[in-house]
N, CA and C atoms as an extended XYZ file, in Angstrom:
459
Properties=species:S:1:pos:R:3:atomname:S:1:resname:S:1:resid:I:1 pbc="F F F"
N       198.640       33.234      187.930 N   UNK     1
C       197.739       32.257      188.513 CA  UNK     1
C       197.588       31.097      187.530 C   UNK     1
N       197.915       30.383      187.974 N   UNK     2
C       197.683       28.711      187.151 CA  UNK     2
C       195.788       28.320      187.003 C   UNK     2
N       195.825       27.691      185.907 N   UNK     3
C       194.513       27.312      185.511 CA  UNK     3
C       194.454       25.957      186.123 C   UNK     3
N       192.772       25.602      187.023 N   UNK     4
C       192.965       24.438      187.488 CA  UNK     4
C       191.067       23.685      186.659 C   UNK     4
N       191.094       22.817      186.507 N   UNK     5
C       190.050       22.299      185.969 CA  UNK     5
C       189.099       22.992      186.758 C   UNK     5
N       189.131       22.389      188.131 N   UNK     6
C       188.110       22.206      188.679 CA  UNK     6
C       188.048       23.424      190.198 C   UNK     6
N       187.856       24.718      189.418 N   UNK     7
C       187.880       26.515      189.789 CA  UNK     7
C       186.841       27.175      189.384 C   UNK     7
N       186.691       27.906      190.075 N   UNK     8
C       185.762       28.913      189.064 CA  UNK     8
C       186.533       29.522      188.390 C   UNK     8
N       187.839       29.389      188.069 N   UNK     9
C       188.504       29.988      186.535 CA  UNK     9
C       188.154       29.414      185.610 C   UNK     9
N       187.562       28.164      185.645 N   UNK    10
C       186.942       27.246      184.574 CA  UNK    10
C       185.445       27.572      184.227 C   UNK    10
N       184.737       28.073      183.217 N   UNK    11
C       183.437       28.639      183.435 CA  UNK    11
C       182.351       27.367      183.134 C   UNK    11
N       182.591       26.121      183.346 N   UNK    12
C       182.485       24.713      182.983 CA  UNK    12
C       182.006       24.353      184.522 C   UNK    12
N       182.971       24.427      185.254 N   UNK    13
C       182.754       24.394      186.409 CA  UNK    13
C       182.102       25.527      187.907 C   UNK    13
N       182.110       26.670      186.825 N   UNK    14
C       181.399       27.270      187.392 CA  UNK    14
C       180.130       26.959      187.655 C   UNK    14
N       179.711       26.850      186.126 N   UNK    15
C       178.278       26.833      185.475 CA  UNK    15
C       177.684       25.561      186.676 C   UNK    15
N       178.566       24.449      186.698 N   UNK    16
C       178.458       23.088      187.209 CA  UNK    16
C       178.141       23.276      188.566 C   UNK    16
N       178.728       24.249      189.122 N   UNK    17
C       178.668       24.439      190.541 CA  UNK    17
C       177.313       25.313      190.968 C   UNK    17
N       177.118       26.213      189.878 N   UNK    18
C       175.437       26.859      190.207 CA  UNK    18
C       174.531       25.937      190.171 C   UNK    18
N       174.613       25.164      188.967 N   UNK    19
C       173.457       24.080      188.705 CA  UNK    19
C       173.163       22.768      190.009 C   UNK    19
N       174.367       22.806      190.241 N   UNK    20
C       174.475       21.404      191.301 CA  UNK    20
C       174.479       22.216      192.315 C   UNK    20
N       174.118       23.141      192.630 N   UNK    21
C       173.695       23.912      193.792 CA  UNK    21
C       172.550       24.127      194.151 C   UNK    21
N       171.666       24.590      192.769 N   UNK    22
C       170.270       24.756      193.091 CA  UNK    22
C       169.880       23.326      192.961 C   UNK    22
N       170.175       22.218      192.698 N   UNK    23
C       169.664       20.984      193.217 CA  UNK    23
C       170.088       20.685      194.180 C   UNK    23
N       171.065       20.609      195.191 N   UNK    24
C       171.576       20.069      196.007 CA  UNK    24
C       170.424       20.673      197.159 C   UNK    24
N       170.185       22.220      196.969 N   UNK    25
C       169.744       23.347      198.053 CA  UNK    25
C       167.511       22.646      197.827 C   UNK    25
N       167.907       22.427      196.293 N   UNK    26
C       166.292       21.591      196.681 CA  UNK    26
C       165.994       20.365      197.157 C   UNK    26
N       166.906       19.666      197.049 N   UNK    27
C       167.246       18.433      197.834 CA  UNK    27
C       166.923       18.440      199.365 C   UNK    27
N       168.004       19.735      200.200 N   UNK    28
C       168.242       20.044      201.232 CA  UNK    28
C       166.553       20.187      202.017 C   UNK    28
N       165.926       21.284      200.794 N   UNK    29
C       164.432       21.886      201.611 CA  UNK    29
C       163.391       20.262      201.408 C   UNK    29
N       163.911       19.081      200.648 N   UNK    30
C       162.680       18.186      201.360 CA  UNK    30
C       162.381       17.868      202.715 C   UNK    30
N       163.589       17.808      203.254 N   UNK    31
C       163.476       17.207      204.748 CA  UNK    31
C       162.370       17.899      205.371 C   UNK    31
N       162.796       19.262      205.290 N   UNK    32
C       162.229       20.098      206.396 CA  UNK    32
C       160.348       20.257      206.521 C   UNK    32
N       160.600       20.307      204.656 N   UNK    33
C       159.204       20.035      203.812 CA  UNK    33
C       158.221       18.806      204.590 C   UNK    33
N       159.256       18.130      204.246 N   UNK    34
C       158.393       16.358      204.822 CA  UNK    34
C       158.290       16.417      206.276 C   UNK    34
N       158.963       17.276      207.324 N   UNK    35
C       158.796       17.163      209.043 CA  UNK    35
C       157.450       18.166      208.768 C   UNK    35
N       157.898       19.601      208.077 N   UNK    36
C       156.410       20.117      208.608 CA  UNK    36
C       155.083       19.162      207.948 C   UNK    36
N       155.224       18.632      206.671 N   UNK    37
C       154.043       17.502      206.606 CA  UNK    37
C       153.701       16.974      207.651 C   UNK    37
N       154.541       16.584      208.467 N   UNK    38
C       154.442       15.265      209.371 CA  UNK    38
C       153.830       16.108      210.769 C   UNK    38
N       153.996       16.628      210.619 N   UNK    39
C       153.609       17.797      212.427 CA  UNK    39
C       152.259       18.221      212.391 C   UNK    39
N       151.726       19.047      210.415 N   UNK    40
C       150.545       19.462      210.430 CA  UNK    40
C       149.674       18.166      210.244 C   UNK    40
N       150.184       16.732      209.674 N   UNK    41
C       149.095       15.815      209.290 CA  UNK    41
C       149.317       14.907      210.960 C   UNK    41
N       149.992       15.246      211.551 N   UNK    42
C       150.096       14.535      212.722 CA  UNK    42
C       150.772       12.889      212.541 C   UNK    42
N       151.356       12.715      211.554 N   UNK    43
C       151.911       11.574      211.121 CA  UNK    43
C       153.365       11.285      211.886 C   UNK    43
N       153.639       10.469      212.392 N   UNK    44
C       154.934        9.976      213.002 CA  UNK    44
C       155.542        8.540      212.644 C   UNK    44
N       157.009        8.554      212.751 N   UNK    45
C       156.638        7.432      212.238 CA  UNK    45
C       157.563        6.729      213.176 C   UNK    45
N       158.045        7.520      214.716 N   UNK    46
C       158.587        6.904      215.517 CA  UNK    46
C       158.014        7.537      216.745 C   UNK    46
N       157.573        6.314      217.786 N   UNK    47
C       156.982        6.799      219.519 CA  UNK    47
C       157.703        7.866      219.924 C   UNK    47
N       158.792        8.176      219.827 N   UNK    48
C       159.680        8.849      220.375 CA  UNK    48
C       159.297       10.483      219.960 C   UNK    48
N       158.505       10.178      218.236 N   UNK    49
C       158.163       11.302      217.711 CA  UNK    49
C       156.706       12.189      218.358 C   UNK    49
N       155.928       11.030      218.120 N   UNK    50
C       154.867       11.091      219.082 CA  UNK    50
C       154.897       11.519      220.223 C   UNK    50
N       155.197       11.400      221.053 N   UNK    51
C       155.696       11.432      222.069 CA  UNK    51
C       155.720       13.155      222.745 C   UNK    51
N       156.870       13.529      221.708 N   UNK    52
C       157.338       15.142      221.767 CA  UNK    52
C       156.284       15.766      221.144 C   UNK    52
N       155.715       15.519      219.832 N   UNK    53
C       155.125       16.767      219.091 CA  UNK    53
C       153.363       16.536      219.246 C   UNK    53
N       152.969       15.142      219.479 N   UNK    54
C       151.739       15.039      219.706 CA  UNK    54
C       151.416       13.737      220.605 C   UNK    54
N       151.266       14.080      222.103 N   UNK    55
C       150.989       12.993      222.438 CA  UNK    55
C       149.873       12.317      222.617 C   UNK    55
N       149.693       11.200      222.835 N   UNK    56
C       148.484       10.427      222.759 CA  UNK    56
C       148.158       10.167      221.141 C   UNK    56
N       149.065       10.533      220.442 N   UNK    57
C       148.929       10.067      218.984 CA  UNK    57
C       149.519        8.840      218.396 C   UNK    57
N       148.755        7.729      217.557 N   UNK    58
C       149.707        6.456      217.433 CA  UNK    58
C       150.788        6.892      216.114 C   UNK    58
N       151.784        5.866      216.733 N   UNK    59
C       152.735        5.792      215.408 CA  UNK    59
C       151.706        5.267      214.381 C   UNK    59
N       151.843        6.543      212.704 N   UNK    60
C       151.473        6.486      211.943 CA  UNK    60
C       152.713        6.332      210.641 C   UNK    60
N       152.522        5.647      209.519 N   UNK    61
C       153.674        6.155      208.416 CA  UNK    61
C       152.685        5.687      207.415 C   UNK    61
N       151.114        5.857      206.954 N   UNK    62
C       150.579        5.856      206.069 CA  UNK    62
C       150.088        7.001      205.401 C   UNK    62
N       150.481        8.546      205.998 N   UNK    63
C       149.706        9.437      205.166 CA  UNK    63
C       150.192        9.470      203.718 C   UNK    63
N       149.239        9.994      203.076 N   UNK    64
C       149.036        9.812      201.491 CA  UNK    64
C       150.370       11.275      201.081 C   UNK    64
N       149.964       12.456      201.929 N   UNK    65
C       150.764       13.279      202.186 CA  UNK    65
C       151.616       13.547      201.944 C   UNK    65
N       152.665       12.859      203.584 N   UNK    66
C       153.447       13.176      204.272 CA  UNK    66
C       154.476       11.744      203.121 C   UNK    66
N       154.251       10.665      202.370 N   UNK    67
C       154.609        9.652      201.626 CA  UNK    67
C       154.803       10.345      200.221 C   UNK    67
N       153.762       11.199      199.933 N   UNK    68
C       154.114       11.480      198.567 CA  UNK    68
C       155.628       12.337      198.763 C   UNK    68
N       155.415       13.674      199.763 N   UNK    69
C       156.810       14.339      199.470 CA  UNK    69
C       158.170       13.139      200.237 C   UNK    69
N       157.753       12.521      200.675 N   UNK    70
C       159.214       11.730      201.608 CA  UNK    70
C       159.892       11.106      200.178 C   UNK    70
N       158.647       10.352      199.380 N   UNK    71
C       158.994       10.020      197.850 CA  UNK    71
C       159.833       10.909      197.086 C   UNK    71
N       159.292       12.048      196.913 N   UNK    72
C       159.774       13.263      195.808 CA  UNK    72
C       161.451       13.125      196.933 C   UNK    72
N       161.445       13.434      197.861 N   UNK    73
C       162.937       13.526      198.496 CA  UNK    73
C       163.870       12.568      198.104 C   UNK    73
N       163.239       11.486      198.458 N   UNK    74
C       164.489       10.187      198.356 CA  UNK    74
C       164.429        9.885      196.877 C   UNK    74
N       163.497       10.443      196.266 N   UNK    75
C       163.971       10.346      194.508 CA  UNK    75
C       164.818       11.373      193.840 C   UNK    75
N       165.020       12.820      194.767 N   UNK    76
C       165.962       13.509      194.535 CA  UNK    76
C       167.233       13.423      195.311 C   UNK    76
N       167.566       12.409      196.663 N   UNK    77
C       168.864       11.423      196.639 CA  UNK    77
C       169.178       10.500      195.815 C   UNK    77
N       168.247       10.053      194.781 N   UNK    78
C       168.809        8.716      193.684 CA  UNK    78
C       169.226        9.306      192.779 C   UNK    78
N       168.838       10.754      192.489 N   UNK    79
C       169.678       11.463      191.398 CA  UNK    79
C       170.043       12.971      191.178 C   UNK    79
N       170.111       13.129      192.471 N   UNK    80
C       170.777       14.202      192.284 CA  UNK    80
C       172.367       14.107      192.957 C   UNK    80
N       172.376       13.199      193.780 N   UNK    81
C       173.920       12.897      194.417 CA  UNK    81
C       174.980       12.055      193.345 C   UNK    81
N       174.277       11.648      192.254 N   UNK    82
C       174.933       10.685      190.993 CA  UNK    82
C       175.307       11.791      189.891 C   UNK    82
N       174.140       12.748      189.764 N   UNK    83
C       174.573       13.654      189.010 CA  UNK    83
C       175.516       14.745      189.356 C   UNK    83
N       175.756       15.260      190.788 N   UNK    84
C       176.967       15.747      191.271 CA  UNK    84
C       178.025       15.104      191.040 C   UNK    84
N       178.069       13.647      191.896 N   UNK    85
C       179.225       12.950      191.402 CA  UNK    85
C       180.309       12.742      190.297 C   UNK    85
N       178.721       12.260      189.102 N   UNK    86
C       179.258       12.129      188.138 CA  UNK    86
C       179.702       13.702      187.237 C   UNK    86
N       178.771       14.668      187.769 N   UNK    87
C       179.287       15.617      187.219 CA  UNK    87
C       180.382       16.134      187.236 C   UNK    87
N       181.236       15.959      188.854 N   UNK    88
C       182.625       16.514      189.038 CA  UNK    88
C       183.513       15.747      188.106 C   UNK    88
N       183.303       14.334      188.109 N   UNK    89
C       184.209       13.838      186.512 CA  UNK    89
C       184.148       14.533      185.294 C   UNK    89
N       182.786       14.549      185.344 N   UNK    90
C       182.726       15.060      183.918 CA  UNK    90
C       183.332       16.294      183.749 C   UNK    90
N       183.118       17.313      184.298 N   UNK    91
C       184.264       18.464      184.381 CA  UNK    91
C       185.377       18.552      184.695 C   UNK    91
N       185.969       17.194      184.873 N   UNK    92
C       187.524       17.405      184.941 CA  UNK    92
C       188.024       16.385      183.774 C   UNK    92
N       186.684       16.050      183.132 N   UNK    93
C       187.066       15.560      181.915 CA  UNK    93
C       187.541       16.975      180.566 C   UNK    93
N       186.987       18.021      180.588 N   UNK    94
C       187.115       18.850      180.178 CA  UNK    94
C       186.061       18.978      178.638 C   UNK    94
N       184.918       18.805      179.296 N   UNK    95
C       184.189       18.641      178.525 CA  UNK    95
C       183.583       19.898      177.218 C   UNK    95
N       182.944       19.724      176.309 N   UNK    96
C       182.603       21.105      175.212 CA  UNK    96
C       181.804       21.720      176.540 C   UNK    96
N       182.074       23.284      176.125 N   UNK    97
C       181.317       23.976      177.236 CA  UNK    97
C       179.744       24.029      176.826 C   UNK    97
N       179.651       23.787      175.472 N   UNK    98
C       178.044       24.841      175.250 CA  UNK    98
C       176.975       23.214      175.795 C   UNK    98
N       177.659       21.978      175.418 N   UNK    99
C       177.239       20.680      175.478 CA  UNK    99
C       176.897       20.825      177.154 C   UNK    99
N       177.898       20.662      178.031 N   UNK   100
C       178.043       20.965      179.478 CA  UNK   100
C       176.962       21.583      180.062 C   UNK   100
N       176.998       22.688      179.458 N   UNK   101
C       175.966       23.709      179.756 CA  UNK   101
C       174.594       23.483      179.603 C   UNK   101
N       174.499       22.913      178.353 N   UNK   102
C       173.102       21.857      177.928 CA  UNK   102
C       172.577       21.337      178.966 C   UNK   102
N       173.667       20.390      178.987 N   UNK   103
C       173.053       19.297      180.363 CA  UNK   103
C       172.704       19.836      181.855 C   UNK   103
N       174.117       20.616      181.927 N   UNK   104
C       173.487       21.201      183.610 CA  UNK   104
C       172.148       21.837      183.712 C   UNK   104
N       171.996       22.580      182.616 N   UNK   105
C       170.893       23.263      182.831 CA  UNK   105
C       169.347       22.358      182.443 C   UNK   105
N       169.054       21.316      181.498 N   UNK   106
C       168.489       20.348      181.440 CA  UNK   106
C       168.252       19.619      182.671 C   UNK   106
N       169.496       19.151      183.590 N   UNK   107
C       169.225       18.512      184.688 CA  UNK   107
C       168.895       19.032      185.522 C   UNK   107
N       168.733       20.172      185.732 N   UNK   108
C       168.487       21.537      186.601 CA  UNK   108
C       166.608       21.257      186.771 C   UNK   108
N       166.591       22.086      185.841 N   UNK   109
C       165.229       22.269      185.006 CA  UNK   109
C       164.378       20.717      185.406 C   UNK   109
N       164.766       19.891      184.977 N   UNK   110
C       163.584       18.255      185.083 CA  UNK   110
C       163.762       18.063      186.421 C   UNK   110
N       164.605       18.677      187.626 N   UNK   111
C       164.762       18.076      188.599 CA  UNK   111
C       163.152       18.757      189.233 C   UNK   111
N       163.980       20.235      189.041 N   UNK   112
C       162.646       21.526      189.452 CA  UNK   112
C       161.365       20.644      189.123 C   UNK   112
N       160.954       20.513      187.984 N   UNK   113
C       159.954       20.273      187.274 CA  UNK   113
C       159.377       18.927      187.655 C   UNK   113
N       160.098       18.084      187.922 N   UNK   114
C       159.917       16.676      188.336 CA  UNK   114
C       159.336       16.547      189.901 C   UNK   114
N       159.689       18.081      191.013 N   UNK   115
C       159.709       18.057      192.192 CA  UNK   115
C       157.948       18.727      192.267 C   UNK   115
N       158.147       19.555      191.328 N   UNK   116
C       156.556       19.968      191.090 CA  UNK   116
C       155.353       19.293      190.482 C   UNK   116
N       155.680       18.360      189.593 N   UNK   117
C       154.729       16.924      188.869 CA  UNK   117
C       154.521       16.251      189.749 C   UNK   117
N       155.303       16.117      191.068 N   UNK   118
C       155.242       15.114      192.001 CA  UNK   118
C       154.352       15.400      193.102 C   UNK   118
N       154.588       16.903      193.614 N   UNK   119
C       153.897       17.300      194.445 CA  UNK   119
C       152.564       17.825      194.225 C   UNK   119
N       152.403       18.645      193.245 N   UNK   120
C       150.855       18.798      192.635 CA  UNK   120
C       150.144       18.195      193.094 C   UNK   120
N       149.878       17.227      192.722 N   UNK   121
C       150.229       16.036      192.083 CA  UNK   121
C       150.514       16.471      189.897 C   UNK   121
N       150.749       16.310      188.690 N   UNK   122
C       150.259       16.309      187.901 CA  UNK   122
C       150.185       14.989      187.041 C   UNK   122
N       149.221       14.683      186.381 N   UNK   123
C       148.916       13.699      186.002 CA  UNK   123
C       150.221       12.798      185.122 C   UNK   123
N       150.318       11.692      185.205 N   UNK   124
C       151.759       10.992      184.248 CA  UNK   124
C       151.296       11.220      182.612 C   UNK   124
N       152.125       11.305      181.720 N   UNK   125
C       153.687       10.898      182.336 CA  UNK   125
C       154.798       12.265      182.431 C   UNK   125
N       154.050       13.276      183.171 N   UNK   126
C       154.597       14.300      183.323 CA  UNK   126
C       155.831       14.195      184.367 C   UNK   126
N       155.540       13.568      185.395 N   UNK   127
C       156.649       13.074      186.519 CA  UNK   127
C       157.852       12.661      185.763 C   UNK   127
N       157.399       11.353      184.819 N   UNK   128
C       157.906       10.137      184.092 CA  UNK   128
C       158.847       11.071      183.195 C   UNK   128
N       158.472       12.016      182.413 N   UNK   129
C       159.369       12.742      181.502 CA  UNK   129
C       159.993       13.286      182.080 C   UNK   129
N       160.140       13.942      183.456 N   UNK   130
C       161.239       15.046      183.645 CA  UNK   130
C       162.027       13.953      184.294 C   UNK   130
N       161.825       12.396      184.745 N   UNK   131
C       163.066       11.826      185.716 CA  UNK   131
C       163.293       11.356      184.539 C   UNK   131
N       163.352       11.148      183.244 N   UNK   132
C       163.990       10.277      182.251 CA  UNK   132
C       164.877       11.191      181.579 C   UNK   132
N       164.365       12.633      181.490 N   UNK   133
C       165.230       13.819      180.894 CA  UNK   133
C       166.496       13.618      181.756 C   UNK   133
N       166.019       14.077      183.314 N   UNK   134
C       167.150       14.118      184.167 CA  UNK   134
C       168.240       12.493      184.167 C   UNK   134
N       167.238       11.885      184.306 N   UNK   135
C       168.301       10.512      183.956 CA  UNK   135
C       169.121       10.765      182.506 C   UNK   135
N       168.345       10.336      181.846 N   UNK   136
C       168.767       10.833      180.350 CA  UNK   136
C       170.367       12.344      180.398 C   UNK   136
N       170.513       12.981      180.978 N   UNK   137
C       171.206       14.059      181.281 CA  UNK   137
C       172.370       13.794      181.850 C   UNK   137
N       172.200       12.762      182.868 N   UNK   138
C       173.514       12.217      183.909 CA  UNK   138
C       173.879       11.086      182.736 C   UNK   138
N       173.028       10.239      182.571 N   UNK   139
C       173.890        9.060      181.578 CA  UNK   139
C       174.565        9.946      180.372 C   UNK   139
N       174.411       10.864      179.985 N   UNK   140
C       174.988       11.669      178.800 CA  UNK   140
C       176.531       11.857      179.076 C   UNK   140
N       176.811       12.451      180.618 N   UNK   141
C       177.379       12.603      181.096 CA  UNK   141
C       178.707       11.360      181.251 C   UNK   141
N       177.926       10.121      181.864 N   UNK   142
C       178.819        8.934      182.241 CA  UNK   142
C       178.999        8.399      180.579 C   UNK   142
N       177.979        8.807      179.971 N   UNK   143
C       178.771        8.072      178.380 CA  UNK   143
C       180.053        8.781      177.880 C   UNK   143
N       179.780       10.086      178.375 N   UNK   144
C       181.430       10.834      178.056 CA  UNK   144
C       182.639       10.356      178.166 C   UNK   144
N       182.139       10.447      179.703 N   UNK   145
C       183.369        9.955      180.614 CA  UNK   145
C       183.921        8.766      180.252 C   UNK   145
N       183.228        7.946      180.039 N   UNK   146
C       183.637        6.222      179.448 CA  UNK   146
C       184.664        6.612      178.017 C   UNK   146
N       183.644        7.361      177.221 N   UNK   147
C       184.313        7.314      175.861 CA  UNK   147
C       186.000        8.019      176.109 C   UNK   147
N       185.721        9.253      177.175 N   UNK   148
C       187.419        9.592      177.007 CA  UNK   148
C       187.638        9.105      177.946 C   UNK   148
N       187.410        7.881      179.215 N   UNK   149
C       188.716        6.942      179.618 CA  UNK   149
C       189.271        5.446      179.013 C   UNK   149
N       188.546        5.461      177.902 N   UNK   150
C       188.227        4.144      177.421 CA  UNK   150
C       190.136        4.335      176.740 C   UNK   150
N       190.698        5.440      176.447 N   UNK   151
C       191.742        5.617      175.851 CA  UNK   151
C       193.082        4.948      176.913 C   UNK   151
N       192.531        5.181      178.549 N   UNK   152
C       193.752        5.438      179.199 CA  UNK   152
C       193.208        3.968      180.178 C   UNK   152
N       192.094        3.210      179.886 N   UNK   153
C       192.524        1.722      180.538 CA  UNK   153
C       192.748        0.508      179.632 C   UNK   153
């Protein structure tokens, strides 16, 4: 059997593929998170919605709520789909494993942690530290990548 970077014969990419899994899969549960917000606070934010789940209710899109988690969601599309991305480079960059490992699990961890500061609520700059870790984690990543293609453009 031939060795391919990007396998689970690679334990780089293994590791890569658990980590960017349990973010991807917390990513996945905002939606559902933010509809049941929206059903128990009665918030809609289209007639059409209204309509089906509560009628005689106006289009609303101000709950304090149903805004905070829609937030926590679309802030885990600004970085968790960059850090997949960029992560599949980075593992076919062939990166140190224990370094790799660092990060996935760092970006793992501040995403979790960042999804829970948010929703709590907990006071700043607790939010603020885990999206700068996690930022901080992916740019680690794209600085790699630069430094070993900087050879081959």
């Amino acid at each position: 059997m031939s060795y391919t970077v990007l396998s689970f014969d690679n334990d780089t990419f293994t590791n890569f593929a658990f980590y960017s899994g349990i973010v991807l899969a917390k990513t996945l549960i905002m939606g559902p998170l933010t509809s049941q917000a929206r059903i128990r606070h009665k918030v809609y934010g289209n007639p059409e919605d209204t309509k089906f789940f509560a009628p005689g209710v106006a289009v609303n899109t101000t709950d304090s709520t149903v805004e905070r988690i829609r937030r926590c969601h679309l802030n885990d599309l600004e970085n968790v789909v960059p850090f997949t991305l960029i992560g599949l480079l980075y593992v076919s960059a062939e990166p140190d494993y224990d370094k790799a490992l660092m990060i996935f699990r760092v970006f793992a961890a501040s995403r979790i942690l960042h999804t829970i500061s948010y929703l709590v609520p907990l006071p700043q700059p607790a939010r603020a530290s885990c999206f700068f870790v996690g930022w901080g984690a992916t740019a680690a990543m794209t600085a790699f990548l630069f430094a070993r293609m900087y050879k081959y453009v």
